[in-house]
Backbone of each chain as ProteinMPNN parsed JSONL, in Angstrom:
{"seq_chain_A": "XXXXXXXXXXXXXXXXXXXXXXXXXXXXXXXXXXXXXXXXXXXXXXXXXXXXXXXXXXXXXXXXXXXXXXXXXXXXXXXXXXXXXXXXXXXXXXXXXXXXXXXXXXXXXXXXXXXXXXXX", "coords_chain_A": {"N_chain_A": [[-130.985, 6.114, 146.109], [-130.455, 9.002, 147.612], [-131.401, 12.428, 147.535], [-130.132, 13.927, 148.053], [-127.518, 16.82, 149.261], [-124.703, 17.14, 150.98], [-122.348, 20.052, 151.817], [-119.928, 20.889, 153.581], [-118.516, 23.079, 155.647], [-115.81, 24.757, 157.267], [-114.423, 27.04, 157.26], [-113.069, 30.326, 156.442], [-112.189, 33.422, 155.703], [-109.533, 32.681, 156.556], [-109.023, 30.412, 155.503], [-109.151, 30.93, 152.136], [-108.975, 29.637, 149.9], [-110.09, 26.855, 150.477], [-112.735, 27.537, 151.418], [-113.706, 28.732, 148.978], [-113.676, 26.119, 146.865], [-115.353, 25.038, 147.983], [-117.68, 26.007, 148.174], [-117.656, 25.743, 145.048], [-118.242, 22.785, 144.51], [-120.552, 22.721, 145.995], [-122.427, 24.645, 144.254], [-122.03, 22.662, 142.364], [-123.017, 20.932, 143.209], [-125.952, 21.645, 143.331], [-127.18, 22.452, 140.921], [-126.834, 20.258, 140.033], [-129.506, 18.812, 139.985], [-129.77, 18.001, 143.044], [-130.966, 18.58, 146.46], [-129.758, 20.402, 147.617], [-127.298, 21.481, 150.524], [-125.049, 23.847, 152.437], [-123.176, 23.582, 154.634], [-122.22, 26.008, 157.562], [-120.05, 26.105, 159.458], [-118.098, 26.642, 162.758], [-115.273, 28.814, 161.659], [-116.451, 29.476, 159.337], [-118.824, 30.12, 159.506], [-118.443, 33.028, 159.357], [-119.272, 33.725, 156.449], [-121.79, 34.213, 156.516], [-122.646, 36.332, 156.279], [-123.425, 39.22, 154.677], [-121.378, 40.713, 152.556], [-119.409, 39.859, 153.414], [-117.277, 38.544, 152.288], [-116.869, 39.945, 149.922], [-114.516, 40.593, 149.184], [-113.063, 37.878, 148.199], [-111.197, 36.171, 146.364], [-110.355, 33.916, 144.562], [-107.517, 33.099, 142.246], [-108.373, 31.753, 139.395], [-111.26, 31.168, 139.899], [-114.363, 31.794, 139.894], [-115.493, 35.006, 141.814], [-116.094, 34.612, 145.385], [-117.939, 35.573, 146.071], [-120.071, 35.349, 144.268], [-120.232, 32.971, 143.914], [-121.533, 32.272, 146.32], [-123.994, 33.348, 145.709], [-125.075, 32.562, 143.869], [-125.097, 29.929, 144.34], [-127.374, 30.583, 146.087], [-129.337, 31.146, 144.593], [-129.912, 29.469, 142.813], [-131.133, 27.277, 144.004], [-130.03, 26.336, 146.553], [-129.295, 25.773, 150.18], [-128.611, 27.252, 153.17], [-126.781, 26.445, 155.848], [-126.292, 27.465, 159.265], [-124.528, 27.471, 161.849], [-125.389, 27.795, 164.941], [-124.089, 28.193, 167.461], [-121.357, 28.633, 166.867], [-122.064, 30.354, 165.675], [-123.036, 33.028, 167.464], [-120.108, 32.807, 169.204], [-119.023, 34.442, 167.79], [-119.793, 36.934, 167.91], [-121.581, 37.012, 165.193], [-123.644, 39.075, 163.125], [-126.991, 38.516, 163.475], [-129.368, 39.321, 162.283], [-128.919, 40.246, 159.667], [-128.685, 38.441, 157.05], [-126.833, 36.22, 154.377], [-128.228, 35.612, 151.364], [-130.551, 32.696, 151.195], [-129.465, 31.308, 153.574], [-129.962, 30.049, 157.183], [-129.926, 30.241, 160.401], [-128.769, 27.554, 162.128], [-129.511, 24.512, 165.037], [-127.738, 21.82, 165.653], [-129.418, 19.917, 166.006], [-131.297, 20.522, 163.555], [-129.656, 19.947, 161.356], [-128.941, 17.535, 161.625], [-131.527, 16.168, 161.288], [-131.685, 17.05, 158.397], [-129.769, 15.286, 157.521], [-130.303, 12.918, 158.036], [-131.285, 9.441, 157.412], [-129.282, 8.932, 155.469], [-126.961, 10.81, 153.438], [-125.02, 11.832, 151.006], [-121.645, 13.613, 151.567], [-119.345, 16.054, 151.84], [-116.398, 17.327, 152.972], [-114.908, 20.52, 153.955]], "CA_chain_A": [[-129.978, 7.061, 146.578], [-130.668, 10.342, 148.518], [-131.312, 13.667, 146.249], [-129.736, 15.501, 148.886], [-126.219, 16.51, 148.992], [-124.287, 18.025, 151.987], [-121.039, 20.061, 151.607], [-119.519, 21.2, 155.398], [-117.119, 24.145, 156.005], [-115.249, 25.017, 158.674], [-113.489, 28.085, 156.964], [-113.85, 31.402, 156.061], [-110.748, 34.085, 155.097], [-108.467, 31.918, 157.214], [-108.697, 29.45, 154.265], [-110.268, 31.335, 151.065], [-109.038, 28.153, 148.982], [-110.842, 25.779, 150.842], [-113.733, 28.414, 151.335], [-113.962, 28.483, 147.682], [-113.712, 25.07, 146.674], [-116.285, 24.505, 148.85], [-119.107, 26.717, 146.874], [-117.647, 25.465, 143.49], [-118.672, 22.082, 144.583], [-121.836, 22.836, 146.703], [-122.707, 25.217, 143.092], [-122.121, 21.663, 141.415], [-124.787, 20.038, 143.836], [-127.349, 22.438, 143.355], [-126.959, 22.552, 139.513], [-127.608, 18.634, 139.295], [-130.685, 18.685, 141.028], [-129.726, 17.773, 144.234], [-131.379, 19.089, 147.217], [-127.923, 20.854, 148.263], [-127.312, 22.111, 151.611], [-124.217, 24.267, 152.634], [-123.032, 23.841, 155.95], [-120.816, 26.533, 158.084], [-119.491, 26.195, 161.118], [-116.475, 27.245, 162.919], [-114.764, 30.309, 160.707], [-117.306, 28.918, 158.053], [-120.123, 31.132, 160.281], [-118.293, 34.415, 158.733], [-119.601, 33.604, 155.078], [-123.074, 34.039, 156.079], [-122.47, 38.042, 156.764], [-123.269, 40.194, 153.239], [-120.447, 41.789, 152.215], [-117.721, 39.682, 153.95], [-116.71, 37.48, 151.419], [-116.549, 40.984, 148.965], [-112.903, 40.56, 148.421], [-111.966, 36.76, 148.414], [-111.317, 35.58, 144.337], [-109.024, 32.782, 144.496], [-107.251, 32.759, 141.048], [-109.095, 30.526, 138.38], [-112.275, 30.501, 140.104], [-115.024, 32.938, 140.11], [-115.41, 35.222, 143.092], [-116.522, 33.332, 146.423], [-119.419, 36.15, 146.556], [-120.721, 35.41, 143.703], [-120.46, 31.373, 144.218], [-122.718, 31.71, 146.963], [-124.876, 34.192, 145.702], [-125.368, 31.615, 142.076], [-125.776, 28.809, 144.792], [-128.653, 30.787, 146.428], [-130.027, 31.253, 142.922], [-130.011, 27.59, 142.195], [-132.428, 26.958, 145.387], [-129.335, 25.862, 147.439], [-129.955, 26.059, 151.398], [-127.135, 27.082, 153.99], [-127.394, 26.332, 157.534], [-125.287, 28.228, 159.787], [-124.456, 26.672, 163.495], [-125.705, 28.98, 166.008], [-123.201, 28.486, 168.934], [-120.553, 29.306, 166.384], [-122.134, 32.19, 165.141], [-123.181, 33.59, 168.603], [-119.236, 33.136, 169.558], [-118.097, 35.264, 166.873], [-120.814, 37.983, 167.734], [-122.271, 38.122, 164.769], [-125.097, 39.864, 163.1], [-128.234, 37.717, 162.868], [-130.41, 40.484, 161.201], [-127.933, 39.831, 158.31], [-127.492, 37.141, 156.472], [-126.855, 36.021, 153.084], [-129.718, 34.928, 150.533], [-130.593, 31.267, 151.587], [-129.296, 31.22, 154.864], [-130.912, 30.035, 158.307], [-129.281, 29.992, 161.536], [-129.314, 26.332, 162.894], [-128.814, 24.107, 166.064], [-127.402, 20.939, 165.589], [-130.726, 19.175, 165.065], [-131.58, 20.743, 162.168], [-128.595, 19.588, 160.534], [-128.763, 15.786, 161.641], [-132.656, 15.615, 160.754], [-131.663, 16.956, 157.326], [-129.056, 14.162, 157.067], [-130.88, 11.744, 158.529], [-131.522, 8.741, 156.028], [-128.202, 8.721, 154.643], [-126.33, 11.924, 152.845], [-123.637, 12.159, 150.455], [-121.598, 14.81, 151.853], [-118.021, 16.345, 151.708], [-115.86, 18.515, 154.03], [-113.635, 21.118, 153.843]], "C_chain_A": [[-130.645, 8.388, 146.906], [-130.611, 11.36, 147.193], [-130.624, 14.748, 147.028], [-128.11, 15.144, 149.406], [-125.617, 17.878, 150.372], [-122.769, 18.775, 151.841], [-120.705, 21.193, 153.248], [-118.642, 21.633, 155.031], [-116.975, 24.487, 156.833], [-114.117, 26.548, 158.116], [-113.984, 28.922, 156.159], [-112.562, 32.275, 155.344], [-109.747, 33.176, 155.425], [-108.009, 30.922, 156.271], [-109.517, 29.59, 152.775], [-110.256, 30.107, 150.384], [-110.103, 27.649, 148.937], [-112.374, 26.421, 150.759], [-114.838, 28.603, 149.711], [-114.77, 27.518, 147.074], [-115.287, 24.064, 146.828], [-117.929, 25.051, 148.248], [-119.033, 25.927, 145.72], [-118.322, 24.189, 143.842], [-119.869, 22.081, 144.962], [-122.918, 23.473, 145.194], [-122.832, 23.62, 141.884], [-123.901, 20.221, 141.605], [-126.28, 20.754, 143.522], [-127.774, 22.516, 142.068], [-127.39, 21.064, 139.084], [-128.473, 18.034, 139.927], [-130.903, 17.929, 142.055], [-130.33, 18.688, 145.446], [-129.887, 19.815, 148.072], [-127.939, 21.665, 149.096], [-125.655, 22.432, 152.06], [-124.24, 24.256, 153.859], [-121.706, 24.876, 156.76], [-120.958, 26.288, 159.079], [-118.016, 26.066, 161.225], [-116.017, 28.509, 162.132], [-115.795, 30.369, 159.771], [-118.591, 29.879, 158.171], [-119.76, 32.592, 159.343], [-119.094, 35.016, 157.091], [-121.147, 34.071, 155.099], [-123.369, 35.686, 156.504], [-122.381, 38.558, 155.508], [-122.357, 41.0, 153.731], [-118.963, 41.024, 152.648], [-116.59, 39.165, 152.461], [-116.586, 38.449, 149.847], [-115.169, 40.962, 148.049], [-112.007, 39.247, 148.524], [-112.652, 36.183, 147.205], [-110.069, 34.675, 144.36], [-108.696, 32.731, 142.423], [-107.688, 31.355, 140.493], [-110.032, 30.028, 138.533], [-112.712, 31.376, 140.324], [-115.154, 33.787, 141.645], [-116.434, 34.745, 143.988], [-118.224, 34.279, 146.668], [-120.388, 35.693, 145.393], [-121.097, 33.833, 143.15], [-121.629, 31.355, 145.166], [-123.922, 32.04, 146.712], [-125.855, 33.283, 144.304], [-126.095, 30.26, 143.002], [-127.139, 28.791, 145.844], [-129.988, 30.78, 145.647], [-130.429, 30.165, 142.1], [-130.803, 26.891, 143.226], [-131.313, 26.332, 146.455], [-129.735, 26.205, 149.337], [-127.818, 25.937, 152.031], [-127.587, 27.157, 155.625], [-125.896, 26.395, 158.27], [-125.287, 27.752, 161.28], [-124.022, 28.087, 164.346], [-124.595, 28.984, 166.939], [-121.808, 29.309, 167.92], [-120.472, 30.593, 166.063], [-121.914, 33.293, 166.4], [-121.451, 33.736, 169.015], [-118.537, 33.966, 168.856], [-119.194, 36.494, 167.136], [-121.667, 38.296, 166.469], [-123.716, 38.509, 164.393], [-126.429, 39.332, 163.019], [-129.283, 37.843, 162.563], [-130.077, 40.314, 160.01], [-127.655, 38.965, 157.783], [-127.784, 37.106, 154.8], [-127.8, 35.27, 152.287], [-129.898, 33.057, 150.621], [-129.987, 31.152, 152.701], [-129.989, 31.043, 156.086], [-129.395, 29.703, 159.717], [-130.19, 28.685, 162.545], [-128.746, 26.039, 163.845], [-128.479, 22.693, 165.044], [-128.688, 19.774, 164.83], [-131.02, 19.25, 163.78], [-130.726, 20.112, 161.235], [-128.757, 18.033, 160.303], [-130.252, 15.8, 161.303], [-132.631, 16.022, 158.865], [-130.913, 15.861, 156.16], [-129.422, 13.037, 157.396], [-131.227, 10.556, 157.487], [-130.663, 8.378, 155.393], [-127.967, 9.518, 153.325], [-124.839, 11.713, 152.611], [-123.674, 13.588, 150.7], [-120.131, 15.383, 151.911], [-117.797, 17.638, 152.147], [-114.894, 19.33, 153.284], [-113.255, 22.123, 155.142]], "O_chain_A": [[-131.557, 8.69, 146.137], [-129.989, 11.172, 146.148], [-130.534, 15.957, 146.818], [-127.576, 14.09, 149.751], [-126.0, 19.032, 150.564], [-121.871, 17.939, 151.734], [-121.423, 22.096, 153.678], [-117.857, 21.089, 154.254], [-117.96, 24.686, 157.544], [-113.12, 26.87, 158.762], [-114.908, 28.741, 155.366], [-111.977, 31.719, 154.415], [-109.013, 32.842, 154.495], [-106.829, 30.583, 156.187], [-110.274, 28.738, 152.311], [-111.301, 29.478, 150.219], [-110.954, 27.689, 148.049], [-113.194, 25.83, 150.056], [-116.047, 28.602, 149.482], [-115.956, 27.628, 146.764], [-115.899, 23.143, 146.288], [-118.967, 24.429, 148.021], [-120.053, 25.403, 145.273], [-119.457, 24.338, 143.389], [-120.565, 21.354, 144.253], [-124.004, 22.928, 144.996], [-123.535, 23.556, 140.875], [-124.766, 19.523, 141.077], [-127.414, 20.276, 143.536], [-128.992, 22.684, 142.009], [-128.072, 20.747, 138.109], [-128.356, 16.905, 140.406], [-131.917, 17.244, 142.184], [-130.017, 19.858, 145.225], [-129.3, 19.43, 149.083], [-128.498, 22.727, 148.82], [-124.91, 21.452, 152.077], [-125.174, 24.82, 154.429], [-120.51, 24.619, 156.622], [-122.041, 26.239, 159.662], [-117.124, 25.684, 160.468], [-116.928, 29.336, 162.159], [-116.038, 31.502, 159.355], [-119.238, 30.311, 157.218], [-120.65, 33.172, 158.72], [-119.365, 36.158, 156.718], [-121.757, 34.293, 154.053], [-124.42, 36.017, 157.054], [-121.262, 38.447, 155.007], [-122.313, 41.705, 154.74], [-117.821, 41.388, 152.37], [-115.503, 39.499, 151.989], [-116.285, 37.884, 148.795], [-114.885, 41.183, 146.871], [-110.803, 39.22, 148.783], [-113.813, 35.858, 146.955], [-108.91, 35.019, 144.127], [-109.52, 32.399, 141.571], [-107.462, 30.231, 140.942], [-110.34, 28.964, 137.997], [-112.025, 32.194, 140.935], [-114.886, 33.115, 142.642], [-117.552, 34.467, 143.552], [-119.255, 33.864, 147.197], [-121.585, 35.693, 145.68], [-121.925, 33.529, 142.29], [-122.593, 30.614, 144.97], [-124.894, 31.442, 147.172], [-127.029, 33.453, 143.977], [-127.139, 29.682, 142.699], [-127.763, 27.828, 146.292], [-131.159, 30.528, 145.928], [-131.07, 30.055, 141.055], [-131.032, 25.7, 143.014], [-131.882, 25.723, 147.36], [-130.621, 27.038, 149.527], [-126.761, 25.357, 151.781], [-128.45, 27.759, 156.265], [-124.852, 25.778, 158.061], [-126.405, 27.734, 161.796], [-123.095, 28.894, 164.422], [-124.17, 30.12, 167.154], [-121.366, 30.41, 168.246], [-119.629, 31.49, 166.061], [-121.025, 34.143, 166.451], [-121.213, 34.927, 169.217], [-117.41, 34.275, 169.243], [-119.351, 37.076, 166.063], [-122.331, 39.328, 166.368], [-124.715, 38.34, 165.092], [-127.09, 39.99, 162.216], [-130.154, 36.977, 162.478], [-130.976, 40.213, 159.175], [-126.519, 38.494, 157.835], [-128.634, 37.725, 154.159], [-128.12, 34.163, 152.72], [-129.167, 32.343, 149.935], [-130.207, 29.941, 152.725], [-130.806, 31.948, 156.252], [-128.319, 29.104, 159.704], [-131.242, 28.626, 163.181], [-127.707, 26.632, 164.135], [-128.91, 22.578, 163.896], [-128.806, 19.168, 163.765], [-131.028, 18.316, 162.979], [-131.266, 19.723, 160.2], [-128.727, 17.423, 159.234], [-130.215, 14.821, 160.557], [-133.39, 15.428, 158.099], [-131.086, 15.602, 154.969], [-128.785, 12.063, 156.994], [-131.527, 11.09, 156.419], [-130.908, 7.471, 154.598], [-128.515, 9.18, 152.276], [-123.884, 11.526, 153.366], [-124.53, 14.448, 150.493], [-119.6, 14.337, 152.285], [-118.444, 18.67, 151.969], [-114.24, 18.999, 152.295], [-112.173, 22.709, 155.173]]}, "seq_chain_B": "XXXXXXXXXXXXXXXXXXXXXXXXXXXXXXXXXXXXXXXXXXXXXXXXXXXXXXXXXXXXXXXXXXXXXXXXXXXXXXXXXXXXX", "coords_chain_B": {"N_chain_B": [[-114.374, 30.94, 115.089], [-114.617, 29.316, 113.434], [-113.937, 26.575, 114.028], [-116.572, 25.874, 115.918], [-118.272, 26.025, 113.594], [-117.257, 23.706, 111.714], [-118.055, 21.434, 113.355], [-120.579, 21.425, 113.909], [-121.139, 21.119, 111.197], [-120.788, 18.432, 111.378], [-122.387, 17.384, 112.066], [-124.709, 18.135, 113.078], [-127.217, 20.412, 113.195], [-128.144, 23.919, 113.061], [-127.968, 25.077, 116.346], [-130.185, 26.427, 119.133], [-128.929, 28.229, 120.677], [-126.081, 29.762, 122.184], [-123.185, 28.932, 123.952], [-120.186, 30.095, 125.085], [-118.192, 29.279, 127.266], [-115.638, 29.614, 128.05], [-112.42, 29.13, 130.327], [-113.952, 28.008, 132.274], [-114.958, 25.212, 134.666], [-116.013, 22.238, 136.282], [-118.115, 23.263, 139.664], [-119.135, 25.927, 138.749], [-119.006, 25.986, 135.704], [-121.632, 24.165, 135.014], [-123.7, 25.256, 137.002], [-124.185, 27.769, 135.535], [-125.114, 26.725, 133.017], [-127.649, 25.721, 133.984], [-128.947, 27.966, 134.93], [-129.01, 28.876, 132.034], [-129.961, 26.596, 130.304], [-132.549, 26.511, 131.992], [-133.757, 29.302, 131.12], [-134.419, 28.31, 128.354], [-136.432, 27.085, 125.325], [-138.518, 23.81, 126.137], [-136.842, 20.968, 124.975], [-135.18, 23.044, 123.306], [-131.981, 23.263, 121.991], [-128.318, 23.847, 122.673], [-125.126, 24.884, 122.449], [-121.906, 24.71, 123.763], [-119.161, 25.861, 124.648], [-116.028, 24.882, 125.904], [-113.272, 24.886, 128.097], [-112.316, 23.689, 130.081], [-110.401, 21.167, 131.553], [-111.39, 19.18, 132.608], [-114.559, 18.72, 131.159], [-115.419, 16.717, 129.579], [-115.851, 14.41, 131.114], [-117.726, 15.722, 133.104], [-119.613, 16.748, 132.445], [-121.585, 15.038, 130.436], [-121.894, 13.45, 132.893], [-123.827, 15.151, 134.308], [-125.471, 15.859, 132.541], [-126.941, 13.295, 132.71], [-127.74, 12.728, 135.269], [-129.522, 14.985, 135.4], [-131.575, 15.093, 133.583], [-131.192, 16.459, 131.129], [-130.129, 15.871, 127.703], [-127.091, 15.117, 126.467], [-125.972, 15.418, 123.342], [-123.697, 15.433, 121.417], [-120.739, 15.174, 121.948], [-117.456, 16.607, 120.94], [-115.277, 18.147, 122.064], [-113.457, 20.901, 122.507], [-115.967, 21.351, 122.288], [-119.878, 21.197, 122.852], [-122.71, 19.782, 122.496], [-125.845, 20.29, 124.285], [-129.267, 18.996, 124.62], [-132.437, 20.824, 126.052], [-134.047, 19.489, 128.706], [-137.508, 18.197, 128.967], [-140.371, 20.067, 130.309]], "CA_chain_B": [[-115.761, 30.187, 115.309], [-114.157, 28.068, 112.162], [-113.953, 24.84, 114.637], [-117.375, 25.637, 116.141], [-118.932, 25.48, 112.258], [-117.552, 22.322, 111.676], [-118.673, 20.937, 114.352], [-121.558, 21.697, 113.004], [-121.242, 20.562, 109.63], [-120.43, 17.02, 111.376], [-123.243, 16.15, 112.121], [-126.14, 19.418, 113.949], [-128.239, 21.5, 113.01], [-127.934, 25.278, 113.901], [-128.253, 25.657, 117.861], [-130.898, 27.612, 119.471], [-128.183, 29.311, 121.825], [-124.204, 29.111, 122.19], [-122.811, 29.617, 125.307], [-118.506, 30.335, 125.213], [-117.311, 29.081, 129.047], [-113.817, 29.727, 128.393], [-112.172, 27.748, 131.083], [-115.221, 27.585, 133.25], [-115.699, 23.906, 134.719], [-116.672, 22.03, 137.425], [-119.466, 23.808, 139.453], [-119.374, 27.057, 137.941], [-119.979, 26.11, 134.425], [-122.849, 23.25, 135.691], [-125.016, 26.039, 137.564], [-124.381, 28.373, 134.312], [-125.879, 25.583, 132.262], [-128.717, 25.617, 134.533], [-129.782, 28.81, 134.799], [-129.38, 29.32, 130.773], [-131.197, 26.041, 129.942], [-134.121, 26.261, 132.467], [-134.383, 30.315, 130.33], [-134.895, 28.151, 126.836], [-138.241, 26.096, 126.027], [-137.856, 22.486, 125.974], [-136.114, 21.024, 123.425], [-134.173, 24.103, 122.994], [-130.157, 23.105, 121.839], [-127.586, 25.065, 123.401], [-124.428, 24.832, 121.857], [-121.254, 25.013, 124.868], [-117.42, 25.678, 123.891], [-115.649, 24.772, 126.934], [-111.536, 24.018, 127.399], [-112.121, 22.955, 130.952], [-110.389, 19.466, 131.348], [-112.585, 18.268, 133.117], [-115.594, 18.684, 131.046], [-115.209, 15.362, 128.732], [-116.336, 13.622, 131.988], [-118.312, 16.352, 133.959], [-120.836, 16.925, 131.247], [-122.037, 13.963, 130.749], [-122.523, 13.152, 133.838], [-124.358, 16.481, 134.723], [-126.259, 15.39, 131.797], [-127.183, 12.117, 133.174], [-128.535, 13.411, 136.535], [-130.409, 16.347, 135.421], [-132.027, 14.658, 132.199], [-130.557, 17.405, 129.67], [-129.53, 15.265, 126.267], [-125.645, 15.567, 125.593], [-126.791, 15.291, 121.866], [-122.647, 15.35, 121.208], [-119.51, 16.037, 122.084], [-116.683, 17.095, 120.473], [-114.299, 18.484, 123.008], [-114.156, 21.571, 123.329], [-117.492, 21.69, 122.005], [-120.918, 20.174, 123.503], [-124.194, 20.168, 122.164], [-126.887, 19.921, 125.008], [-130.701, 19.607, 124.28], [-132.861, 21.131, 127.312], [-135.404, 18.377, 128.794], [-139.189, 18.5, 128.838], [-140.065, 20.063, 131.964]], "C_chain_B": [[-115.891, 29.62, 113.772], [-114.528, 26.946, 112.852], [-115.256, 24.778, 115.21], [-118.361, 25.313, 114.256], [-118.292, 24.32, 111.415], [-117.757, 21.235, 112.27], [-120.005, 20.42, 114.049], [-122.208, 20.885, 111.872], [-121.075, 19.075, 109.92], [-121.136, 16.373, 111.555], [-124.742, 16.987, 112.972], [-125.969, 20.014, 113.336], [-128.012, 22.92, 113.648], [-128.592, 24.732, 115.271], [-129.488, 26.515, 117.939], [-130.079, 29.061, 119.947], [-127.206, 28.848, 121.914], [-124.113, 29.709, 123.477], [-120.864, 29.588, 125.546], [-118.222, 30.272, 126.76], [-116.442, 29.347, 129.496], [-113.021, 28.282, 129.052], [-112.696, 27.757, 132.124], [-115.446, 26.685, 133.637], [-116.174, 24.304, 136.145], [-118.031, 22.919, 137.901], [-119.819, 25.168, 139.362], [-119.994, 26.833, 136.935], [-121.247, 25.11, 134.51], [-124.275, 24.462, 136.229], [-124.984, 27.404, 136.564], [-125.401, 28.035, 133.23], [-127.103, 25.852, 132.566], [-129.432, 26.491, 134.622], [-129.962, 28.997, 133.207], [-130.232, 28.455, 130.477], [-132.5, 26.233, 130.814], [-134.77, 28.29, 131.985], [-134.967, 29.916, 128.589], [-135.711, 27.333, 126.861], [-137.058, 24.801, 126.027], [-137.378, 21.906, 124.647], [-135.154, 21.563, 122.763], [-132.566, 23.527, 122.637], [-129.252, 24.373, 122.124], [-125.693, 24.238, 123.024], [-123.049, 25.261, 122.93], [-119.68, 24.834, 124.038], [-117.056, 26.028, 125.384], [-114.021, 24.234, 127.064], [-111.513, 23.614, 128.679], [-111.311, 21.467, 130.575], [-111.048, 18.296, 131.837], [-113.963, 17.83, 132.578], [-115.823, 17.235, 130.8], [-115.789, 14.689, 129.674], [-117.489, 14.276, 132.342], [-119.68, 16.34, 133.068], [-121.724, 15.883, 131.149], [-122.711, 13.472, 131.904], [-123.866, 13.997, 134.536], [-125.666, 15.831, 133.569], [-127.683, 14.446, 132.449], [-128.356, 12.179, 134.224], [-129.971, 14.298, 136.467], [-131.708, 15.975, 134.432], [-132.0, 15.472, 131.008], [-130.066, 16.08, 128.526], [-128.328, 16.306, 126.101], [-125.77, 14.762, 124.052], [-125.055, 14.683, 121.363], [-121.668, 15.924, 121.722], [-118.021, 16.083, 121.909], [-115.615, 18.133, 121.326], [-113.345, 19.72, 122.056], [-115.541, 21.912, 123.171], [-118.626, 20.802, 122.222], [-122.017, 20.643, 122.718], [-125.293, 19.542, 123.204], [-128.547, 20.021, 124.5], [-131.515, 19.852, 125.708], [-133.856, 19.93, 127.441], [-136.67, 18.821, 129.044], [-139.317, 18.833, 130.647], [-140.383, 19.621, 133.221]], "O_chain_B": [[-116.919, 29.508, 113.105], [-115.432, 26.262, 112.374], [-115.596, 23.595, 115.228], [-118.996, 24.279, 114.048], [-118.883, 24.015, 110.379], [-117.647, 20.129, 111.74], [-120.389, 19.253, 113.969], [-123.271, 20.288, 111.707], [-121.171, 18.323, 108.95], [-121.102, 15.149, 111.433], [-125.686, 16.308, 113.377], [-124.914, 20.352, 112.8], [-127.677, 22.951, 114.833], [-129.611, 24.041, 115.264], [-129.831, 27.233, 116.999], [-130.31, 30.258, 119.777], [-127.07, 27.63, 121.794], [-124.726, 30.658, 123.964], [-120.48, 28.802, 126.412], [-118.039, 31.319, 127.38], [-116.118, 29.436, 130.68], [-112.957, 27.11, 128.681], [-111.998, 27.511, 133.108], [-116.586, 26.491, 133.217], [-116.474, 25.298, 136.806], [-118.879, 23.289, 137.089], [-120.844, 25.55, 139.927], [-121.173, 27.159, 136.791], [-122.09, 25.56, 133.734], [-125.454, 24.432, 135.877], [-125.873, 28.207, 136.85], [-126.244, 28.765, 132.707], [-127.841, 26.229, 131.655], [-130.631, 26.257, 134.469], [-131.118, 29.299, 132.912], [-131.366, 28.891, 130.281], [-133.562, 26.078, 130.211], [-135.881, 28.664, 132.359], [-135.591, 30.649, 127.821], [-136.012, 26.724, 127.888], [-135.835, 24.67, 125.976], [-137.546, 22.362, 123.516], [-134.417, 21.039, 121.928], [-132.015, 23.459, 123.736], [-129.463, 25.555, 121.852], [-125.333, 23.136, 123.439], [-123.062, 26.49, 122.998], [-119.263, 24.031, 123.204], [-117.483, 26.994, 126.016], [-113.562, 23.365, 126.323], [-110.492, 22.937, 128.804], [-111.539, 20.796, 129.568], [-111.182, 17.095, 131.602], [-114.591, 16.918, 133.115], [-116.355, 16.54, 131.666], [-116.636, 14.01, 129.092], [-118.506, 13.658, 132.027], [-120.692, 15.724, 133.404], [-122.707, 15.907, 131.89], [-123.893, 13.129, 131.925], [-124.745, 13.434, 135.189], [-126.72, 15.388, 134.025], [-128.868, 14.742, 132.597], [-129.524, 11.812, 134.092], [-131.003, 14.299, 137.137], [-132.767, 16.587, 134.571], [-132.679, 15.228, 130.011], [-129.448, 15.232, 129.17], [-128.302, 17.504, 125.818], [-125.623, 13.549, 123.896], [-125.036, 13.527, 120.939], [-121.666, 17.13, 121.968], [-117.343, 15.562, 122.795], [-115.297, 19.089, 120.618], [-112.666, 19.411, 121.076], [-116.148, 22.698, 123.899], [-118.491, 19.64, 121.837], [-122.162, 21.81, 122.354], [-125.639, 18.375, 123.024], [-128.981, 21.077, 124.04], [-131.236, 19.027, 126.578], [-134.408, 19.442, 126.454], [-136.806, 20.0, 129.369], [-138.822, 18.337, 131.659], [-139.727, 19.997, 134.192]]}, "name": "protein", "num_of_chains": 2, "seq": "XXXXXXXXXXXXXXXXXXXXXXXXXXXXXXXXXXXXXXXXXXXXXXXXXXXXXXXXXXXXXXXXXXXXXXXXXXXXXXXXXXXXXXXXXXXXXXXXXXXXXXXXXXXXXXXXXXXXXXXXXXXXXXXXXXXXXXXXXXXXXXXXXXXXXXXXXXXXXXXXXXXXXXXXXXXXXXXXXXXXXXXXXXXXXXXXXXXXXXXXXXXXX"}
């Protein structure tokens, strides 16, 4: 079985829940020594901007800055889909600790082989 | 910290380190775990009071994966030993 674990977001404020959810689990991959890779795209691109994610604490779960910031800290990797980012303008001097701005490739040669992986 | 000392008394040895989670699960309290055990040597026991409901399963398994020793557990209380590194 694969040591590497994929968790895919497509949301950012628009769905803090899911946004959330989505660390606590990715924080669970990285913690059981899985090679754990965070994927954004779509709204999901906003997360990889310090400071955005400052004020989204979903009741009963730590705050979402400090999920990603624990799952950078745990050697987690996040790969951010360039066309998305580029359509949202944003900053790509900026990003959040473990973060790379990818194309598509990057993504499918990291899954390549066969990856347990879960959306939100 | 009556129910953590008989816990205790049931069957371990003082802990190296306690760690109180509250209701911390899933992967919050998992990458907590991780950074505190990979700060104690090997061997180290780390002593977890957790009311998650989920742990009873999660633990274990986390265990399993990682090669930490769930030494016991007593719900809400775990005893992990850290693994050799």
């Amino acid at each position: 079985m694969s040591d590497r674990f994929v968790v895919s977001l497509t949301h950012a404020k628009d769905n803090p829940d899911k946004a959330t959810v989505a660390f606590v689990v990715a924080n669970a991959a990285a913690a059981s020594d899985k090679e754990a890779l965070v994927f954004l795209s779509i709204e999901g691109v906003r997360l990889s901007q310090p400071g955005y994610a400052d004020d989204v604490h979903e009741a009963g779960f730590a705050p979402l800055r400090d999920l990603i910031a624990n799952f950078a800290k745990a050697g987690g990797k996040i790969y951010v889909c360039s066309p998305c980012f580029k359509k949202r303008g944003l900053d790509e001097a900026s990003l959040v600790n473990g973060a790379t701005i990818v194309g598509g490739a990057k993504l499918v040669e990291f899954m390549s082989g066969g990856v347990s992986s879960v959306s939100y | 910290m009556l129910e953590l000392n008989a816990a205790l008394l049931a069957g371990a040895t003082e802990p190296e380190a306690t760690f109180d989670a509250g209701p911390m699960g899933c992967g919050e309290i998992v990458i907590e775990l991780k950074f505190r055990l990979r700060d104690l040597p090997a061997g180290a026991r780390l002593i977890v009071h957790g009311t998650d409901p989920g742990l009873p399963e999660d633990l274990p398994a986390w265990c399993r994966m990682t090669g930490h020793t769930l030494v016991w557990a007593r719900p809400p209380y775990y005893l992990i030993q850290r693994r050799d590194p």
